[in-house]
C-alpha positions, 0 to 999 in steps of 0.5 A, spaced: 505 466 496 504 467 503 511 469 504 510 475 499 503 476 502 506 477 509 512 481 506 508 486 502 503 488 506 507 489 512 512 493 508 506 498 508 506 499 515 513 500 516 514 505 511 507 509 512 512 509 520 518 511 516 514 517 513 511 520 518 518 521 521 520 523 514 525 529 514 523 532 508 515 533 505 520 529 498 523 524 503 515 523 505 513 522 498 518 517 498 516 513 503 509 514 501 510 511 494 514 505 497 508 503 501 503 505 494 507 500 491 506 496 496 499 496 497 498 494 490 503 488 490 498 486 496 492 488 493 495 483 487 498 477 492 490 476 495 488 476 488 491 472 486 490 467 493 482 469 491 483 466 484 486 460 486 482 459 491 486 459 496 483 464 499 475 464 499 469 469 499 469 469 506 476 473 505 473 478 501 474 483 506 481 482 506 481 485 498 476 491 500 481 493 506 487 493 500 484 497 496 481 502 501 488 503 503 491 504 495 485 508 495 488 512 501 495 513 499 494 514 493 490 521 495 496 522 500 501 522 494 496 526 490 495 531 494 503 531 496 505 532 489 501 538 488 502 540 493 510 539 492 508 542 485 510 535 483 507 532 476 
């Protein structure tokens, strides 16, 4: 579980990267898409940590700042959809 946690919540980081220097406002809604979907399988890996209790309250925070960040980037999609006229 630690290896798709590592892999998933690094993977937002690289493609947020990968975004910002985007060649278009479509291949920005990409990247940004792929880091959603990767914020939401980090979100599901510390879940999964906390219930199993392999991860304590104390990493409660660790879950905040995961759902904070989907919160952000599902703005960031939103907003380039409509932006896009994308539905």
């Amino acid at each position: 579980m630690s290896k798709q946690l590592l892999k998933s919540g690094t993977s937002i980081g690289a493609n947020m990267r990968e975004a910002i220097q985007a060649q278009s406002k479509k291949d920005f809604l990409s990247k940004t898409n792929i880091a959603l979907k990767e914020a939401s399988e980090t979100e599901f890996w510390i879940e999964l940590l906390i219930r199993t209790n392999y991860f304590n309250k104390n990493n409660q925070s660790l879950m905040d700042d995961c759902i904070e960040i989907n919160k952000i980037l599902q703005t960031i999609v939103k907003t380039t959809k409509k932006n896009l006229n994308i539905q």
